[in-house]
TORKOL-4160 file (C-alpha; in steps of 0.2 Angstrom, whole numbers, padded with zeros to 4 digits, m for minus):
377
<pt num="1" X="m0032" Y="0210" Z="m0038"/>
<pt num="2" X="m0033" Y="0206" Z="m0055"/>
<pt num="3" X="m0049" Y="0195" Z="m0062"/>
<pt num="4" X="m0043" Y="0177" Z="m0069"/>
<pt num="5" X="m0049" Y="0177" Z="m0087"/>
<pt num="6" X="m0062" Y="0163" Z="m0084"/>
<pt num="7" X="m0067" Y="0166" Z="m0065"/>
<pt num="8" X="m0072" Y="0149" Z="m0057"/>
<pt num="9" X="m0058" Y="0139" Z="m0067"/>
<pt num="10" X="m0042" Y="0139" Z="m0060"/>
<pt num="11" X="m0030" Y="0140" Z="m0077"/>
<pt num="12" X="m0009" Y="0136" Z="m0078"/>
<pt num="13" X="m0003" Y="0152" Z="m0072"/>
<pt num="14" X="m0013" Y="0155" Z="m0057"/>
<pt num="15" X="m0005" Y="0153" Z="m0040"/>
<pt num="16" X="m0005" Y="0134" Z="m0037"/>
<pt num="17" X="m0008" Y="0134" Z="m0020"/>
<pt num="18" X="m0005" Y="0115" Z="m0012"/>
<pt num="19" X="m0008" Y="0107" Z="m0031"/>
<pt num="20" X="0003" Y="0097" Z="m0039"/>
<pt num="21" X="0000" Y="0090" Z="m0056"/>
<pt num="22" X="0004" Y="0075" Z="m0067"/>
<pt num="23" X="m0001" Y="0073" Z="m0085"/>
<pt num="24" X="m0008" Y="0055" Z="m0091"/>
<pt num="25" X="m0004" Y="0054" Z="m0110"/>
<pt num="26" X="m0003" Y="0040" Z="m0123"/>
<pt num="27" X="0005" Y="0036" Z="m0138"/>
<pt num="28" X="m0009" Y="0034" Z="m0147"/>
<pt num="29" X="m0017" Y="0051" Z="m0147"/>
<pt num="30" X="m0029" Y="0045" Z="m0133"/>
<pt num="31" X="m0022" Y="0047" Z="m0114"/>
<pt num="32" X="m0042" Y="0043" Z="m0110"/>
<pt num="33" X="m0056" Y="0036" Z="m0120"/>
<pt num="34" X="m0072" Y="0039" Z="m0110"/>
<pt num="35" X="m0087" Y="0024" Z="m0111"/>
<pt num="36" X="m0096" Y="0038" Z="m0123"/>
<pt num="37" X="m0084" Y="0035" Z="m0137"/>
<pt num="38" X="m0075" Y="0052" Z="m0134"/>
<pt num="39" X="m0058" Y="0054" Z="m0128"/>
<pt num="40" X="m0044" Y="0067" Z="m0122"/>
<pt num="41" X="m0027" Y="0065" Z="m0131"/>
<pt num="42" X="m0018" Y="0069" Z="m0113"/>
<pt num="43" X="m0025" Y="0073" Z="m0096"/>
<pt num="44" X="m0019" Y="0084" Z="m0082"/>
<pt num="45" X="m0022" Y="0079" Z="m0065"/>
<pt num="46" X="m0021" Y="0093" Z="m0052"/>
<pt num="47" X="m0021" Y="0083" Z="m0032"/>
<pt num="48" X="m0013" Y="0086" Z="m0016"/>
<pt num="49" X="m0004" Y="0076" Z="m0004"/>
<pt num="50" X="m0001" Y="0074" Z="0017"/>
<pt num="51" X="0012" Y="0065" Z="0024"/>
<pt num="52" X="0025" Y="0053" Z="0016"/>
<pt num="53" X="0023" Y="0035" Z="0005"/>
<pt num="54" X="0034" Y="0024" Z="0014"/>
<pt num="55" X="0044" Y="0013" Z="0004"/>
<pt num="56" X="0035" Y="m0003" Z="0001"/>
<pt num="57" X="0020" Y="0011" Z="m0005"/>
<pt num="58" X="0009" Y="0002" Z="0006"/>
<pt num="59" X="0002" Y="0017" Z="0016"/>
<pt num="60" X="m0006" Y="0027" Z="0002"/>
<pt num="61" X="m0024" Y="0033" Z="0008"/>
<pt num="62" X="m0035" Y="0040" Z="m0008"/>
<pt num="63" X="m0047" Y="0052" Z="m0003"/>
<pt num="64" X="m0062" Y="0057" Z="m0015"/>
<pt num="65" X="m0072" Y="0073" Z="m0015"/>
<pt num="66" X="m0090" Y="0077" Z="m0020"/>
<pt num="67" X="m0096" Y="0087" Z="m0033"/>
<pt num="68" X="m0093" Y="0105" Z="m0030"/>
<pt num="69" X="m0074" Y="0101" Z="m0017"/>
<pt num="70" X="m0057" Y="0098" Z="m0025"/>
<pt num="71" X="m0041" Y="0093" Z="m0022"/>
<pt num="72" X="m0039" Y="0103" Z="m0005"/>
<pt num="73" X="m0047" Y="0092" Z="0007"/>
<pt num="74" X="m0034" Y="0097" Z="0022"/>
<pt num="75" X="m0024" Y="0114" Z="0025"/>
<pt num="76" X="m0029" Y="0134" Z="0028"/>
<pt num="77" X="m0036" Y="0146" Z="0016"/>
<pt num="78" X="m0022" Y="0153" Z="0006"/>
<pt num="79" X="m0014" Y="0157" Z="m0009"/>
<pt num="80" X="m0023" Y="0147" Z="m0022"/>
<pt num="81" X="m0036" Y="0138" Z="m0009"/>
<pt num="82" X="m0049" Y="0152" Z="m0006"/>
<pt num="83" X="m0057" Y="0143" Z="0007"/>
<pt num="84" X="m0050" Y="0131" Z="0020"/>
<pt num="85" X="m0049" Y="0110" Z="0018"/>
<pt num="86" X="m0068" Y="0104" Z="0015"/>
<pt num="87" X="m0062" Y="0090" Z="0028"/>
<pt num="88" X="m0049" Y="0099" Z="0037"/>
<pt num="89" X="m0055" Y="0089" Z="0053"/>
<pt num="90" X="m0052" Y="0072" Z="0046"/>
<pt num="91" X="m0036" Y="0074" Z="0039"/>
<pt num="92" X="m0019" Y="0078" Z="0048"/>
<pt num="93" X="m0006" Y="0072" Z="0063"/>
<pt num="94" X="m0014" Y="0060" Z="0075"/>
<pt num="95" X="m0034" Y="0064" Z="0066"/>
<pt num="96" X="m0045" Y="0050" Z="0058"/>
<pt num="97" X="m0033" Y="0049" Z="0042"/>
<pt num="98" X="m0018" Y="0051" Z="0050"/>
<pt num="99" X="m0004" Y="0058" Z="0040"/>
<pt num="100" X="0009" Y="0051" Z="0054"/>
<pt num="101" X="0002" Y="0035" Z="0048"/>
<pt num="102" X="m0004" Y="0038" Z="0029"/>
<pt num="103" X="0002" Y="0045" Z="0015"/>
<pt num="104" X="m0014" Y="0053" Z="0008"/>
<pt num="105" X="m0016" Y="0060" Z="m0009"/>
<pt num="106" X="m0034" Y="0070" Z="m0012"/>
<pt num="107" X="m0037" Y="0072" Z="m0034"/>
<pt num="108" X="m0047" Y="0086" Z="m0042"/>
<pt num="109" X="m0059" Y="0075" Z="m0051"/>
<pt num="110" X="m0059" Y="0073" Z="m0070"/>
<pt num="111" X="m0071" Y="0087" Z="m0077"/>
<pt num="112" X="m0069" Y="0098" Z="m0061"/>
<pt num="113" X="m0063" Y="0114" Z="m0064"/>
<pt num="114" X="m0048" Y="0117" Z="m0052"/>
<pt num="115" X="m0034" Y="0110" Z="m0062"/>
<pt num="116" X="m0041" Y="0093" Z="m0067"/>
<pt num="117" X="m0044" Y="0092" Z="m0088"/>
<pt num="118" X="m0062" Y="0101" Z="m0088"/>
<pt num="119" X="m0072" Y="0110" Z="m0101"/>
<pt num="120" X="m0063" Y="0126" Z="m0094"/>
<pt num="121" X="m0045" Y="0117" Z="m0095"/>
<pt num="122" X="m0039" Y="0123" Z="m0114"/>
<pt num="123" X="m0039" Y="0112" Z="m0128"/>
<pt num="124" X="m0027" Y="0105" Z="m0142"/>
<pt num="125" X="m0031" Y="0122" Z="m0151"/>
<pt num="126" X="m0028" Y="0133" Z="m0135"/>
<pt num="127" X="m0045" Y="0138" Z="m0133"/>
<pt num="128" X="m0055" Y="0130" Z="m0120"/>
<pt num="129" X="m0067" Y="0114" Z="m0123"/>
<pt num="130" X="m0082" Y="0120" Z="m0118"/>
<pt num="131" X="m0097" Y="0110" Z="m0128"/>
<pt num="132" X="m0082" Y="0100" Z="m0135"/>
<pt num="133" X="m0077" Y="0092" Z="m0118"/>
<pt num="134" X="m0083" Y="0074" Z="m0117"/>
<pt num="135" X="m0098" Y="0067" Z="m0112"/>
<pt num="136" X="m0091" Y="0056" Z="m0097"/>
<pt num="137" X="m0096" Y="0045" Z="m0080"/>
<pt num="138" X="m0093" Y="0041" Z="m0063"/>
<pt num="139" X="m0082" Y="0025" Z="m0071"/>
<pt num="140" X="m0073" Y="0036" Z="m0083"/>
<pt num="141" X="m0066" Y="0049" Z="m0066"/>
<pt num="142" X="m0060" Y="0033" Z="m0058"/>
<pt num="143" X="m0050" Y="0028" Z="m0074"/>
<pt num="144" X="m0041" Y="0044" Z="m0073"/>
<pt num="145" X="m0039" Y="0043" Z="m0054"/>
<pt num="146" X="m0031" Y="0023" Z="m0059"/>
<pt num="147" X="m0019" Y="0033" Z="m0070"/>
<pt num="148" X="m0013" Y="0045" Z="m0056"/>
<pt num="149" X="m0010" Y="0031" Z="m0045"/>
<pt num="150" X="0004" Y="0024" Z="m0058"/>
<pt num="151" X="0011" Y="0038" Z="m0060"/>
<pt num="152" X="0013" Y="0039" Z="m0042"/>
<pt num="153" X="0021" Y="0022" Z="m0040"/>
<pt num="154" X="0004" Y="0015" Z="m0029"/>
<pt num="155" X="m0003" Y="m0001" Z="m0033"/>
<pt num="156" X="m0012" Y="m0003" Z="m0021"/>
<pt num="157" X="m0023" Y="0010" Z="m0008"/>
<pt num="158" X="m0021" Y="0005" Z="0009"/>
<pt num="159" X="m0038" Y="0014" Z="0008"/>
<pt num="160" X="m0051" Y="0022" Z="m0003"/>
<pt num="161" X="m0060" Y="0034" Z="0006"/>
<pt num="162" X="m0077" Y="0046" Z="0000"/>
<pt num="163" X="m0095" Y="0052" Z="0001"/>
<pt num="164" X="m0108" Y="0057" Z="m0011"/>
<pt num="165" X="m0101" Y="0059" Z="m0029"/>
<pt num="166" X="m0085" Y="0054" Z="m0017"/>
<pt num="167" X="m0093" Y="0037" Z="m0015"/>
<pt num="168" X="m0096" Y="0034" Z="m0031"/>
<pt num="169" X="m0079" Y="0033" Z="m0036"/>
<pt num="170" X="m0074" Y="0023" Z="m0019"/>
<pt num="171" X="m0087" Y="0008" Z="m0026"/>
<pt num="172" X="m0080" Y="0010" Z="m0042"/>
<pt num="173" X="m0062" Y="0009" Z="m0037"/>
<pt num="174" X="m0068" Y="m0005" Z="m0027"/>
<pt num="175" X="m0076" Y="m0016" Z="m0043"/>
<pt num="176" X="m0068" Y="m0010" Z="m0058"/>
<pt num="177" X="m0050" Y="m0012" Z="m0048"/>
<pt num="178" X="m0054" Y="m0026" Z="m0035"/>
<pt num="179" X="m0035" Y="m0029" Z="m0033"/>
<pt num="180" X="m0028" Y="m0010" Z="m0028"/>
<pt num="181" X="m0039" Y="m0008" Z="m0013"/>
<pt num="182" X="m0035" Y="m0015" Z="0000"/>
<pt num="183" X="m0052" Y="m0005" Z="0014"/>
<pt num="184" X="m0062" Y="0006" Z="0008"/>
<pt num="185" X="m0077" Y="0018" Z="0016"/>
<pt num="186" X="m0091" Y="0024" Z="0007"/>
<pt num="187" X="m0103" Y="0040" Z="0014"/>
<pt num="188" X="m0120" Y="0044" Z="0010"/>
<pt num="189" X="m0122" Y="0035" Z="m0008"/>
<pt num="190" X="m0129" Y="0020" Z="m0017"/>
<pt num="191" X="m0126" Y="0010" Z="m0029"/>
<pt num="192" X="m0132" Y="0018" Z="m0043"/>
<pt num="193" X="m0142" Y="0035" Z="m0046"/>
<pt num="194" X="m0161" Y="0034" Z="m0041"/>
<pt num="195" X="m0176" Y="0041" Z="m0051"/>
<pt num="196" X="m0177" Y="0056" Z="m0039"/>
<pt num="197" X="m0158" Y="0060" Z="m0040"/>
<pt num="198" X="m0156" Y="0060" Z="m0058"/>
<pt num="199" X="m0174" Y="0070" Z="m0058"/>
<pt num="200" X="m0167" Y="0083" Z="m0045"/>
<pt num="201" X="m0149" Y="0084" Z="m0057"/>
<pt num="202" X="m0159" Y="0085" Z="m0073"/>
<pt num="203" X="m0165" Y="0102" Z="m0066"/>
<pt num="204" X="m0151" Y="0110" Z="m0060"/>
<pt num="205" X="m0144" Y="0108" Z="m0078"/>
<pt num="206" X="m0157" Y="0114" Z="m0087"/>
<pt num="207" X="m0156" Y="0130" Z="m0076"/>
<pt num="208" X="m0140" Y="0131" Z="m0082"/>
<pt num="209" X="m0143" Y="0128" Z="m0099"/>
<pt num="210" X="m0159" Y="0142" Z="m0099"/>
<pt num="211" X="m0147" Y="0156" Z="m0095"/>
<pt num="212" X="m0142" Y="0165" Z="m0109"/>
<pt num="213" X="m0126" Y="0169" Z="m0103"/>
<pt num="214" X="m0122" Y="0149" Z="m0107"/>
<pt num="215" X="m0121" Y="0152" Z="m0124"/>
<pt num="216" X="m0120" Y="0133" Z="m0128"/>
<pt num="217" X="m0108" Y="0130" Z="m0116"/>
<pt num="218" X="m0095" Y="0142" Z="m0126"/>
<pt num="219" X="m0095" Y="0155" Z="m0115"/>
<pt num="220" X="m0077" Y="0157" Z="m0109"/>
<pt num="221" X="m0068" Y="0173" Z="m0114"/>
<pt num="222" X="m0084" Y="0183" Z="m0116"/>
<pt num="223" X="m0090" Y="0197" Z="m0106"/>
<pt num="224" X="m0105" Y="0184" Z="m0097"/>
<pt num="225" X="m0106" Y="0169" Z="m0087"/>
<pt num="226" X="m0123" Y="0160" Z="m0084"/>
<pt num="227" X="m0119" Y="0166" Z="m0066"/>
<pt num="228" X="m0141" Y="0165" Z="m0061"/>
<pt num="229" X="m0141" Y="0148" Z="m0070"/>
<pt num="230" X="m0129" Y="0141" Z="m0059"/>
<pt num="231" X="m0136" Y="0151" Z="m0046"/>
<pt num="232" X="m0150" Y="0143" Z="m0045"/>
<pt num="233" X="m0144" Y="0126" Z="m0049"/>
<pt num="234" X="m0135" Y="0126" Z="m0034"/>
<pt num="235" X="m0150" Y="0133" Z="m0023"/>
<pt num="236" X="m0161" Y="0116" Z="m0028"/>
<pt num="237" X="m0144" Y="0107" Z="m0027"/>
<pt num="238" X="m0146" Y="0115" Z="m0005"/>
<pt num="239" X="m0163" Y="0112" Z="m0002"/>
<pt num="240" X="m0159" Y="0093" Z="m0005"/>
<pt num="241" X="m0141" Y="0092" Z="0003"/>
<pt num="242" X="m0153" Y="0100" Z="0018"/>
<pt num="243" X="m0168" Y="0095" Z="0027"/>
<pt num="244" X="m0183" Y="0103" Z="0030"/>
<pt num="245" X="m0184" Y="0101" Z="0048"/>
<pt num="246" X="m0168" Y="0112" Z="0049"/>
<pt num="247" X="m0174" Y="0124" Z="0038"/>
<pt num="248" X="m0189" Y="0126" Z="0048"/>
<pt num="249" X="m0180" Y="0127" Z="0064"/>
<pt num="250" X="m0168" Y="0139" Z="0056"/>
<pt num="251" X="m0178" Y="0152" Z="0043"/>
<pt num="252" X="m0198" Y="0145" Z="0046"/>
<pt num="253" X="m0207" Y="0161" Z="0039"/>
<pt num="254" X="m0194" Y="0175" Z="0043"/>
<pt num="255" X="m0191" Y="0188" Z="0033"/>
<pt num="256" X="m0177" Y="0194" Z="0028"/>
<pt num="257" X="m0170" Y="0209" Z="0037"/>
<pt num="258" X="m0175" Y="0224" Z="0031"/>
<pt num="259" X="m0189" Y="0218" Z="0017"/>
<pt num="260" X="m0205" Y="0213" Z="0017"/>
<pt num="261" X="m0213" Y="0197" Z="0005"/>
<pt num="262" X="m0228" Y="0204" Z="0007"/>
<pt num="263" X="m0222" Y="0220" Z="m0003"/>
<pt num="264" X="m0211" Y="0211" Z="m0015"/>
<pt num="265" X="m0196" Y="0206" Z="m0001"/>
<pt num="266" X="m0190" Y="0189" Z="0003"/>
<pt num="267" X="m0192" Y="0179" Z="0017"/>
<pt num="268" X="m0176" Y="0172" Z="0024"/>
<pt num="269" X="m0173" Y="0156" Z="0017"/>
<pt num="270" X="m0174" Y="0166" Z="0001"/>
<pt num="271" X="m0160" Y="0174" Z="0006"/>
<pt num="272" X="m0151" Y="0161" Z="0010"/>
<pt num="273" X="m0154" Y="0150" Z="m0004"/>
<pt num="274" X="m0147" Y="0166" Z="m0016"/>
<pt num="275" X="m0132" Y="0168" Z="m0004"/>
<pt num="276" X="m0126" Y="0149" Z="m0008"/>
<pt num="277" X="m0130" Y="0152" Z="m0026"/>
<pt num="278" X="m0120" Y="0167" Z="m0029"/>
<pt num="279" X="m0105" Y="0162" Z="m0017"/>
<pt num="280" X="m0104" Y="0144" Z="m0028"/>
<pt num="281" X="m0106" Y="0155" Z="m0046"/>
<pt num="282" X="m0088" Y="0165" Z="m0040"/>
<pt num="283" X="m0081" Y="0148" Z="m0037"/>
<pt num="284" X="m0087" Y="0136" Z="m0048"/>
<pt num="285" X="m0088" Y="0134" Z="m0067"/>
<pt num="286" X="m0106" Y="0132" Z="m0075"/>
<pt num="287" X="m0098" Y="0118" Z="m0087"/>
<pt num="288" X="m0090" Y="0110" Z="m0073"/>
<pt num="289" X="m0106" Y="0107" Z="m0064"/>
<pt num="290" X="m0116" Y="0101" Z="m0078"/>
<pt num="291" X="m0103" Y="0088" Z="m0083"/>
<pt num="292" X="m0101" Y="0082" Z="m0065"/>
<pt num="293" X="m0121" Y="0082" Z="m0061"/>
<pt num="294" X="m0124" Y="0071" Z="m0077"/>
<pt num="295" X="m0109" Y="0060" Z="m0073"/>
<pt num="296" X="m0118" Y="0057" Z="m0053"/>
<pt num="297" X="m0136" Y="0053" Z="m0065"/>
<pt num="298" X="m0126" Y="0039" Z="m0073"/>
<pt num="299" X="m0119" Y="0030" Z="m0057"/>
<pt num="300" X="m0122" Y="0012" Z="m0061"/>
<pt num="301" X="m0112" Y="0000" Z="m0053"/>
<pt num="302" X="m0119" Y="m0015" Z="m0064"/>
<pt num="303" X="m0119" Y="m0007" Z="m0079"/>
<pt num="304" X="m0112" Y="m0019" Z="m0091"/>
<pt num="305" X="m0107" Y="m0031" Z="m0076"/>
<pt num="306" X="m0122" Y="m0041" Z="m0077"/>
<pt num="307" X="m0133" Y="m0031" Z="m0065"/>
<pt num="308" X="m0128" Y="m0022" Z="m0047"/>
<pt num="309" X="m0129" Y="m0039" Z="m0036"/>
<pt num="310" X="m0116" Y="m0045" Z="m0046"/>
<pt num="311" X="m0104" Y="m0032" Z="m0046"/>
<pt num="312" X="m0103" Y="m0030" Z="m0029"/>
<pt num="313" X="m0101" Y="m0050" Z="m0026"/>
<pt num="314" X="m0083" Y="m0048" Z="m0034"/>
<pt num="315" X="m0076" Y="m0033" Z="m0022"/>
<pt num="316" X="m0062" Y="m0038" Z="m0011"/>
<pt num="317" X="m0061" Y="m0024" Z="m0001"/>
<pt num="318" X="m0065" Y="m0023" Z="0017"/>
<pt num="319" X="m0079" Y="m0010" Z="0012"/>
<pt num="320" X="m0085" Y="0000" Z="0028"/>
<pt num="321" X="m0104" Y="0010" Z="0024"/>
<pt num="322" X="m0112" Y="0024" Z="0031"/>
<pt num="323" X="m0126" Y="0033" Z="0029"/>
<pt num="324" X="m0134" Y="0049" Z="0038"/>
<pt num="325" X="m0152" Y="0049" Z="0046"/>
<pt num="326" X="m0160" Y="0063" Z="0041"/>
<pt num="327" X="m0153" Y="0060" Z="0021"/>
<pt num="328" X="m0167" Y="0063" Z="0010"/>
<pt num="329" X="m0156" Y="0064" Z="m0005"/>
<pt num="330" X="m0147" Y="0048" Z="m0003"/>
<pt num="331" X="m0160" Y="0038" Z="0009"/>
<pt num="332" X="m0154" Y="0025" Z="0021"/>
<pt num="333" X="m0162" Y="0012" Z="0013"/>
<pt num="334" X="m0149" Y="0014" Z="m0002"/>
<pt num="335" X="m0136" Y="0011" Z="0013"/>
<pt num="336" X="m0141" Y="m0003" Z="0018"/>
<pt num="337" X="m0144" Y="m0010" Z="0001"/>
<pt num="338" X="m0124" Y="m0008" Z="0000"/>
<pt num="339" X="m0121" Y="m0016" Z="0015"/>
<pt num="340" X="m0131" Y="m0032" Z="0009"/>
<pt num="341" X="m0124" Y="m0036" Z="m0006"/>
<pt num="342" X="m0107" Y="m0032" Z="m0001"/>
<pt num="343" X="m0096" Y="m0045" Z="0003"/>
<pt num="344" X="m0095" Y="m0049" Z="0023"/>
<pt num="345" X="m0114" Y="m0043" Z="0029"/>
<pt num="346" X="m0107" Y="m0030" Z="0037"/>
<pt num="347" X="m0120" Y="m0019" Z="0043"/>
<pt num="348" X="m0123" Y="0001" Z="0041"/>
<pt num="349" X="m0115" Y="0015" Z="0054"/>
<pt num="350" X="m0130" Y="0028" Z="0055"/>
<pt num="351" X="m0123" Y="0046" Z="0058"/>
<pt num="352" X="m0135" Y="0056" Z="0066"/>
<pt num="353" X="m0139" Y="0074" Z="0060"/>
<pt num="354" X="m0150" Y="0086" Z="0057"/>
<pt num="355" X="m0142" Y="0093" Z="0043"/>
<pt num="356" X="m0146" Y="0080" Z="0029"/>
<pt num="357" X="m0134" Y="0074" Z="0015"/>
<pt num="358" X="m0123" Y="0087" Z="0021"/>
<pt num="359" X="m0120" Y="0079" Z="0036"/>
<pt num="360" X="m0104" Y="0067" Z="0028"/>
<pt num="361" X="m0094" Y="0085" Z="0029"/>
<pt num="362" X="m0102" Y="0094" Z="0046"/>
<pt num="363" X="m0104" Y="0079" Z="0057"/>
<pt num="364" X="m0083" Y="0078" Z="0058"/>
<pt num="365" X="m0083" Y="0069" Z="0074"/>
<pt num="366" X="m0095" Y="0054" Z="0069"/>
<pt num="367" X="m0087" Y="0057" Z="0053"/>
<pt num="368" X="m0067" Y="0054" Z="0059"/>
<pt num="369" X="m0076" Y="0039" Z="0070"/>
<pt num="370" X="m0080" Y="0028" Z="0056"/>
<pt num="371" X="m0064" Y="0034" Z="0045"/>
<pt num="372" X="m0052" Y="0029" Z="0061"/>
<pt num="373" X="m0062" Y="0012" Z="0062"/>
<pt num="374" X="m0064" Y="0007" Z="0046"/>
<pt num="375" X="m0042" Y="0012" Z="0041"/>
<pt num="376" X="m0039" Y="0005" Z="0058"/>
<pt num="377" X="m0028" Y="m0010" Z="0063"/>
């Protein structure tokens, strides 16, 4: 098999897999011009769909992913999809968004680097952005996301559905486009990024950033990637998705097979912690990840809105919340805030897990419970 030139980026050429693509441009030179100032003079959006848009376009369900998924959020591993739907239990004939019912179209976000413009997505001069890619925010994805929607002939989401980064973009749909969702469920977030998240985001870029393979963020087409940067992003990006009672339960003080940390060996959660590392830095672009993780640091609902309690007083959406137990990422307490200011005083559905923040992706049936409710008649 043959090595893609830049291996965590899929590039035009590549086997598309399920992805489909439009391109948002604009007269003007400027298809989007982000809240930083910068802006992109046209903007491919890689997304796939399930089931069919029936003809009044009323029964189009928009489903957000998180920040290392993409557009394949139902469907076998496959040509172009290394790895099978990240919520192939939620998604299908007769399941909690069911495409008997729903037509259901899943984007690559904006920055992300499986077909959605990215620092790894070439530039007007062929070469890939790199340091040149905008700085950009949660606000900026959903503008994008907006322009897919027309292109698709959807006014209006029947439903707006996501958790973590995911979530971010379902409140922002839901304030900065009050009239084109009609429900909405939002997993394991808040409305804007805590001290501790931004704190635990800030490292894993700079992890990045130290490797020397990073080369400024202009790495692409040379013979190294800041593979152990991302590496090790990724591994304090798993302790916290995680909780420490399951990684007690799972690894305590093991060591790992064969070695001994009392003679330079590592103990088993060691292990585990490199094996999530490097199976993300085959997958996923450095770049990609920084862009992303400072785009989830500036998550502020009330930016410019005259504060958070206000911008969630004007969303029209029949919002459903949910939040997991054992969460130490994205506390309950940031759930229930949600719930208080939104419209309607509806209160919090509590998943139960022992597998943290991760939980919104390996808790499928509790999951797919409150997916059903909230989209249901």
């Amino acid at each position: 098999m043959t090595e893609p030139p830049f291996p965590g980026v899929w590039q035009p050429g590549e086997d598309p897999g399920r992805r489909q693509f439009a391109v948002l441009s604009d007269l003007d030179g400027a298809a989007v011009t982000f809240e930083s100032g910068g802006s992109l003079p046209a903007v491919t959006v890689a997304y796939e769909t399930w089931g069919a848009l029936d003809r009044s376009a009323g029964n189009a369900v928009l489903v957000l992913h998180a920040l290392t998924s993409d557009s394949h959020a139902a469907g076998p591993a496959g040509g172009g999809h290394p790895t099978a739907g990240w919520w192939d239990g939620l998604i299908g004939p007769g399941a909690a968004i069911d495409t008997d019912r729903y037509f259901v179209v899943c984007p690559n976000v904006l920055g992300g680097c499986q077909g959605t413009s990215g620092p790894g997505s070439p530039a007007p001069d062929g070469s890939p952005y790199g340091s040149r890619f905008p700085s950009m925010t949660i606000r900026d994805q959903v503008a994008v996301e907006a322009g897919l929607a027309d292109a698709l002939d959807i006014g209006r989401w029947a439903g707006v559905v996501g958790g973590s980064m995911g979530g971010m973009r379902v409140l922002e749909w839901c304030v900065g486009y009050p009239d084109r969702v009609g429900r909405a469920v939002v997993l394991a977030v808040g409305a804007t990024a805590t001290a501790d998240q931004i704190a635990l985001c800030s490292l894993q870029v700079r992890a990045i950033r130290a490797d020397p393979a990073f080369a400024g963020g202009d790495y692409y087409g040379t013979d190294a990637r800041p593979v152990e940067g991302l590496a090790i992003a990724r591994g304090i990006g798993q302790v916290s998705y995680r909780t420490g009672r399951e990684l007690d339960s799972r690894f305590g003080r093991m060591a790992q097979a064969g070695e001994d940390p009392l003679e330079g060996g590592r103990f088993a959660v060691e292990s585990y912690l490199e094996h999530h590392g490097d199976k993300l830095a085959r997958r996923f672009d450095a770049n990609s990840y920084i862009v992303l993780s400072e785009a989830m640091s500036r998550h502020d609902l009330g930016r410019g809105r005259g504060g958070v309690a206000r911008a969630l007083a004007g969303v029209r959406a029949e919002v459903s919340v949910a939040g997991i137990d054992s969460d130490r990422l994205y506390q309950l307490e940031l759930q229930r805030e949600l719930a208080r200011l939104l419209p309607g005083d509806r209160p919090v559905t509590i998943i139960e897990s022992e597998h943290g923040h991760d939980g919104f992706l390996l808790e499928v049936d509790q999951v797919g419970a409150v997916v059903a409710s909230a989209l249901g008649d």
